[in-house]
C-alpha positions as a printed NumPy array, in Angstrom:
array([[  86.276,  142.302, -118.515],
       [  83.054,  141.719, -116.424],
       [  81.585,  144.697, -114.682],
       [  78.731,  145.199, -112.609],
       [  77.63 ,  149.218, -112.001],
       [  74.596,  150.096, -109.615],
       [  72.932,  153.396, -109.477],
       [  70.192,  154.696, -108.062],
       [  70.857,  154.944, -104.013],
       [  70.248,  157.879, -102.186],
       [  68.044,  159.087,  -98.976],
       [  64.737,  158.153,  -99.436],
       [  62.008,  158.946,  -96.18 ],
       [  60.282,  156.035,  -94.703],
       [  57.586,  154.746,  -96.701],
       [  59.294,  155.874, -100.004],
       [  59.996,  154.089, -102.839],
       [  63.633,  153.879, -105.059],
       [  64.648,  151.646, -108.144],
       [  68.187,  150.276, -108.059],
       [  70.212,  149.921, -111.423],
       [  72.581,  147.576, -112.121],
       [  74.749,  148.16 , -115.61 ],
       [  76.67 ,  144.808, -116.537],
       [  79.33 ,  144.186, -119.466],
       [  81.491,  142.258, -120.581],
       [  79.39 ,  139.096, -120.172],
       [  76.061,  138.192, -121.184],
       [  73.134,  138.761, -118.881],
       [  70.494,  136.536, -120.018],
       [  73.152,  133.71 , -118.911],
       [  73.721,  134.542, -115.622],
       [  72.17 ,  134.547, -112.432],
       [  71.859,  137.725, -110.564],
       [  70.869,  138.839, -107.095],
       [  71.066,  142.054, -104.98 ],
       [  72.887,  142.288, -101.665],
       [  73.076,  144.497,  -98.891],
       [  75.498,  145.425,  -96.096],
       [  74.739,  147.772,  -93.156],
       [  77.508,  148.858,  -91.093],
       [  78.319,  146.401,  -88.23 ],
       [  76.519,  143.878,  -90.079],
       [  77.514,  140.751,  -92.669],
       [  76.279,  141.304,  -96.062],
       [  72.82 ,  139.393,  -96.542],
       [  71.328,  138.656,  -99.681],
       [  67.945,  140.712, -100.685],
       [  66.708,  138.591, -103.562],
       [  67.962,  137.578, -106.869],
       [  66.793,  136.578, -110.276],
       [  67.936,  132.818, -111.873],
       [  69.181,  132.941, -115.404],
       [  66.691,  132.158, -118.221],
       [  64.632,  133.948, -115.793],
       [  63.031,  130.987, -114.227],
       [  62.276,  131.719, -110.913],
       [  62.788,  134.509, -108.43 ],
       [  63.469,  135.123, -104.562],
       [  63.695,  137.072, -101.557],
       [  64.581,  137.539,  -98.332],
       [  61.544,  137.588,  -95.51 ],
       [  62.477,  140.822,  -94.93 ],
       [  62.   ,  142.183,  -98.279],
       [  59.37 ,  139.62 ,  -99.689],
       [  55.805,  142.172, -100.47 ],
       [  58.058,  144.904, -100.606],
       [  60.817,  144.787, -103.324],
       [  60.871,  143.444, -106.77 ],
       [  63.531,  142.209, -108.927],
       [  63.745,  141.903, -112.96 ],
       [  65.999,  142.545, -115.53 ],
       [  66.032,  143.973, -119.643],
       [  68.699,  141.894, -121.399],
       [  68.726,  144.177, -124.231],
       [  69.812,  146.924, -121.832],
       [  72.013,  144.834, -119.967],
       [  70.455,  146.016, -116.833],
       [  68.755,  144.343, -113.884],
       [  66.691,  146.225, -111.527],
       [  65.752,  146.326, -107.911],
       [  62.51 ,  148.202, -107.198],
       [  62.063,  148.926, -103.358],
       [  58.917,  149.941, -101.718],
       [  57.568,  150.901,  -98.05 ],
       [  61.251,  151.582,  -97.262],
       [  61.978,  151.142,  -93.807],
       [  65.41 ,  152.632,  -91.923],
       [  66.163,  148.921,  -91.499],
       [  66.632,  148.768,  -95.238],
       [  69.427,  151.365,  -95.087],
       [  72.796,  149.676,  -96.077],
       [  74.647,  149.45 ,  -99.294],
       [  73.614,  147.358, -101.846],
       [  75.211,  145.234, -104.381],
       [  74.631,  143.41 , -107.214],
       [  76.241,  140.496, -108.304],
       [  76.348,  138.1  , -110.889],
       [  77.206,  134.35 , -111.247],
       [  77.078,  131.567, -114.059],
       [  76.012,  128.486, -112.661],
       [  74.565,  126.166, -115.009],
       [  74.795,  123.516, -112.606],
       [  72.647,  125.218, -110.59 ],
       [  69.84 ,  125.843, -111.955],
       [  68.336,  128.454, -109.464],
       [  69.757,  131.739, -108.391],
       [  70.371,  132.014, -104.611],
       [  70.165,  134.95 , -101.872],
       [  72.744,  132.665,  -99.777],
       [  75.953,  133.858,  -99.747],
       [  76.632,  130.412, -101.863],
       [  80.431,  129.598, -101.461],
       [  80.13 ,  127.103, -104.341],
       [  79.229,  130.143, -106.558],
       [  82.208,  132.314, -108.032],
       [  80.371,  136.176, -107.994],
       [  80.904,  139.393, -109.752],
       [  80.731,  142.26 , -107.395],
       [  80.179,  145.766, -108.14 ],
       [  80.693,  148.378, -106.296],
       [  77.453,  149.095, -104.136],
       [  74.917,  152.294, -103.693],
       [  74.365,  154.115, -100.939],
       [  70.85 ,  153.692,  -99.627],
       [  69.785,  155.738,  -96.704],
       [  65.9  ,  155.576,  -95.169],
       [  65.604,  158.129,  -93.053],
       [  62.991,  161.304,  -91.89 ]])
């Protein structure tokens, strides 16, 4: 069974940094694309940036671009988000999510209908003084 675990979250001040975790099994990371997502409440979930399988390219939202950095360890079966210059407009939950898409050859921060995605649960991020 596929499972996706982030860690990480928490209340961070403006201007701080945090690393987000994301724990996969059940499926093998290397294979699949992957990309971070956020929610805040009252808003739709957007997508932060994401990493394409075979880790051929990379990308991120305006927002985030400068700021945040994604990459993964397929030995560890992790992929990580690393967020700097936090701002209380990053403050949401955030997911991770993973999809396997060989007909697509590039990951996607879209909320991609054509692409069947593993959730997990979401972290708690909170930017605030």
């Amino acid at each position: 069974q596929a499972r996706l675990v982030e860690s990480g979250g928490g209340l961070v001040q403006p201007g701080g940094s945090l690393r987000l975790s994301c724990v996969v099994s059940g499926f093998r990371l290397q294979n699949y694309h992957v990309g971070w997502f956020r929610q805040a409440p009252g808003k739709e979930r957007e997508g932060v940036s994401c990493i394409s399988a075979g880790d051929v390219g990379t990308n991120y939202s305006d927002s985030v671009k400068g700021r945040f950095a994604i990459f993964r360890d397929n030995a560890r079966n992790t992929v990580y988000l690393e967020m700097k210059s936090l701002q209380p407009e990053d403050t949401a939950v955030y997911y991770c999510a993973a999809d396997w898409s060989p007909y697509l050859p590039f990951c996607s921060i879209d909320l991609d209908q054509r692409r069947t995605r593993w959730w997990g649960r979401g972290t708690q991020v909170t930017v605030s003084s």
